[in-house]
N, C-alpha and C positions, 0 to 999 in steps of 0.2 A: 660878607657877600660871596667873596670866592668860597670861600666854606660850603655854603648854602647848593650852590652852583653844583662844584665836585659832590656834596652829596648827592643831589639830581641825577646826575652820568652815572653815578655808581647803581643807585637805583633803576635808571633804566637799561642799565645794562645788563644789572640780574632778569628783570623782565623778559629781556629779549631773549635772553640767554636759555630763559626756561621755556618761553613760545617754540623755541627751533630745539630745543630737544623736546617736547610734545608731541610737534607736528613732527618731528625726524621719527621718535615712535608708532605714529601713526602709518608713515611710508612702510617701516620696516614691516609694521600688521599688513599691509595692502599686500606686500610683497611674497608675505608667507601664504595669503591667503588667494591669492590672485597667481595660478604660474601661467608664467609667458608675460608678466608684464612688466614694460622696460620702469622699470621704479624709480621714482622721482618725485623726490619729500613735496608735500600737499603745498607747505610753502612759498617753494617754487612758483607754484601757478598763479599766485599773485603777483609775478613778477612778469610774467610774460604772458604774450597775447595769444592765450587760448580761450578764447571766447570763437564764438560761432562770424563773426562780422567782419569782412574785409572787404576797404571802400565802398559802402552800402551794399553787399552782398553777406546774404548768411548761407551758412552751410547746412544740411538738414542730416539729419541721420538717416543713414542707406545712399548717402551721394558716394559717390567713386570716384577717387584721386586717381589719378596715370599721371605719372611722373616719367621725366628724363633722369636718367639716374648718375651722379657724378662719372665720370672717364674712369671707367676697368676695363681688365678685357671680357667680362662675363658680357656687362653692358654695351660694349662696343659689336661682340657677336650677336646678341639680340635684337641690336640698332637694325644690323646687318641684313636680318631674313625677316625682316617684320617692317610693317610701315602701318601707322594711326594716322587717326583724323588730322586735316589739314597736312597731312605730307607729314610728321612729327612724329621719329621714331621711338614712341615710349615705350620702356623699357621695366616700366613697374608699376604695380596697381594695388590702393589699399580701401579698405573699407570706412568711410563715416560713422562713428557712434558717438553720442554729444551726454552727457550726464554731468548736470548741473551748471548748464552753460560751458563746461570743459571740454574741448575735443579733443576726441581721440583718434588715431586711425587701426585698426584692424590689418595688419598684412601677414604675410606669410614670406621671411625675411632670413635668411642662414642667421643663425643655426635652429628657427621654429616659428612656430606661429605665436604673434606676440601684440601688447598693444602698446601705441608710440603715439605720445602727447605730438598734435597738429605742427605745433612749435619745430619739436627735433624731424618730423617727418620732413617738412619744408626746406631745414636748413642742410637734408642729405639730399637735395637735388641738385641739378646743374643748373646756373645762373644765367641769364641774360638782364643787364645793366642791372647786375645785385637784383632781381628779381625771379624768384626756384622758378623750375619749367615746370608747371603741374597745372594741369585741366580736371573741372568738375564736370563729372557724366551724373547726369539725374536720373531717376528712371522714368519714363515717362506713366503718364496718371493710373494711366488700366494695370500698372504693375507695382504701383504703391501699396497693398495689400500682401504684397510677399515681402517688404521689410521689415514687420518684427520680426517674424521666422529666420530670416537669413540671418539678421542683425547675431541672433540667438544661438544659431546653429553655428556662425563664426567665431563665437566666444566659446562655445563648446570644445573649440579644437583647438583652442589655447595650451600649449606646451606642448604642441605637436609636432615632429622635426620635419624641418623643411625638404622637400624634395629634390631633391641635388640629379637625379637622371627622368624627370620630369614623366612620372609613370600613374596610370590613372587607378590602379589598385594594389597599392602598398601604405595606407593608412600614412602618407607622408602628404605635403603639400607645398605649393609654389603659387606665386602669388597669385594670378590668374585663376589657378585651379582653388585656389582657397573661394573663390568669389562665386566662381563658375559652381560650387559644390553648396555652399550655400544661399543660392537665390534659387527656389524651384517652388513655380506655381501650385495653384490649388488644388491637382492632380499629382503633387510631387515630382512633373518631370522640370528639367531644368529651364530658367527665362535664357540664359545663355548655352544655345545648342552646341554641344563639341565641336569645331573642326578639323581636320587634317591638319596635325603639326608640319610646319617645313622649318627647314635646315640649310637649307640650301642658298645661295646668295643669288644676285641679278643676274647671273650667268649661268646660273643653272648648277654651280657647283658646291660641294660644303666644304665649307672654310676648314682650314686646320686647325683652329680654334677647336671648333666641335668634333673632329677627327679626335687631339689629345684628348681630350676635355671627358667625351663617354670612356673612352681608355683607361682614363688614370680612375675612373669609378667601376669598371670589369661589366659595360654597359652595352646594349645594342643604341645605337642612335635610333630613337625614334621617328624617324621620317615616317607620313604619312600616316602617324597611328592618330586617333583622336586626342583632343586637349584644345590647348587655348593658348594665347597672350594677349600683353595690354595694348598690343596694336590692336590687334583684331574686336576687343572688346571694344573698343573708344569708339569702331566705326559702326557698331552694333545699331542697327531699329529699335531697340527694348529702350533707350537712353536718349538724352540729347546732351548736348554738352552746352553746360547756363556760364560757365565763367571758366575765365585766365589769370592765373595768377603774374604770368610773365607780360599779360598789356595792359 
C-alpha cells in the first residue's frame, strides 16, 4: 500500500512539474512577444485574485485606478501640489484592460509604459487597515465609445520610457499623460483637456524636492506648461468615481 501511495506522489509530481514548466514557457512567449509587460507565468493567476469582482463590484475595461502610492519622495512631492477627489492626494493613475476575465492595469510606471496584473498594482499602494488606497473613475456614458480606441492606443505605447521631466512632446510618458494621450473623442481631440501644471505648494512656493529633482535631469521645471495628474483627473466631469477599494 505504502508502495502504491509513493508511486502516486512520484507521478503527480512529474505532472505538476511538466504543467509549470509549460505554462513557465508560455510566460516566457508572452514576455518576448508583449514589451512592457511585467511577466508573470499564466499559472500564477490561478492563484490569485485577478478576476474583475471585488465585494460585489466588477471592474470594466476603460475604468481608471488613482492610486495613493507607497511613502517616496517622488510621491510625497506629488501628494504636495496636487489634491483629488474627496480631499485624497493621489499620486498615480492606471488604466483598466480585462481579457479573459484577467485584469490588468495599463500605466506608465519608471522606467516605461508597461502592463501590471490588478494583483501587483493593488499591493504597490499605500494601505488603510490592510486595504490599498485606490479609487475607480468610470467614464461616464456619452464617453463610453472612446474606450476601445484608447484601450488600443494605450497598448500601442507599451515599451515606451517613462517621462521623468514630465514634458508633452518627447514621445516619453507619465502616467496621467499616458491616459490623458490616449482617450480622445470622435474628433480626435482629447476627453481630458490639458491643464496648467503646478509645482508649487499651499504657500505658493516649489518645494526643494522639485528644485533638485529638474536639476539632477538638466530640466526647466515646468510650471504652468500644459499636462495633467491623477488629482486633477479623479475630479474631472468626463468620470465618476463608482468604487473604493480602501471602504
Amino acid at each position: 500500500m505504502k508502495k502504491v501511495f509513493k508511486k502516486i506522489l512520484i507521478i503527480t509530481g512529474i505532472v505538476i512539474g511538466v504543467l509549470l514548466l509549460a505554462f513557465g514557457g508560455m510566460a516566457l512567449k508572452m514576455k518576448s512577444e508583449l514589451a512592457g509587460f511585467r511577466c508573470i507565468p499564466v499559472f500564477l493567476c490561478l492563484f490569485f485574485a485577478c478576476t474583475t469582482v471585488e465585494d460585489g463590484f466588477r471592474l470594466q475595461t476603460g475604468d481608471l485606478l488613482f492610486q495613493v502610492g507607497q511613502s517616496s519622495g517622488l510621491n510625497e512631492a506629488i501628494a504636495g501640489v496636487t489634491m483629488g477627489e474627496s480631499d485624497i492626494h493621489y499620486t498615480h493613475v492606471g488604466i483598466v484592460f480585462i481579457e479573459n476575465d484577467i485584469v490588468f492595469v495599463i500605466e506608465a510606471t519608471p522606467p516605461e509604459v508597461c502592463i501590471t496584473l490588478l494583483d501587483t498594482f493593488l499591493h504597490q499602494s499605500a494601505m488603510i487597515a490592510e486595504k490599498p488606497v485606490v479609487a475607480v473613475g468610470r467614464l461616464k456614458q456619452e464617453y463610453y465609445q472612446t474606450i476601445p480606441q484608447a484601450v488600443a492606443r494605450a497598448k500601442m505605447l507599451l515599451g515606451k520610457p517613462y517621462d521623468y521631466v514630465y514634458s508633452p512632446d518627447n514621445d516619453a510618458y507619465y502616467c496621467s499623460e499616458l491616459v490623458a494621450h490616449s482617450f480622445l473623442d470622435n474628433q480626435n481631440k482629447p476627453v481630458f483637456e490639458p491643464l496648467s501644471m503646478n509645482f508649487r505648494d499651499a504657500d505658493g512656493n516649489i518645494p526643494s524636492y522639485w528644485i533638485a529633482y529638474f536639476e539632477k535631469y538638466d530640466a526647466d521645471i515646468p510650471e504652468n506648461q500644459p499636462g495633467s495628474n491623477p488629482g486633477d483627473l479623479s475630479r474631472s466631469d468626463k468620470i465618476e468615481i463608482v468604487f473604493r477599494y480602501f471602504e
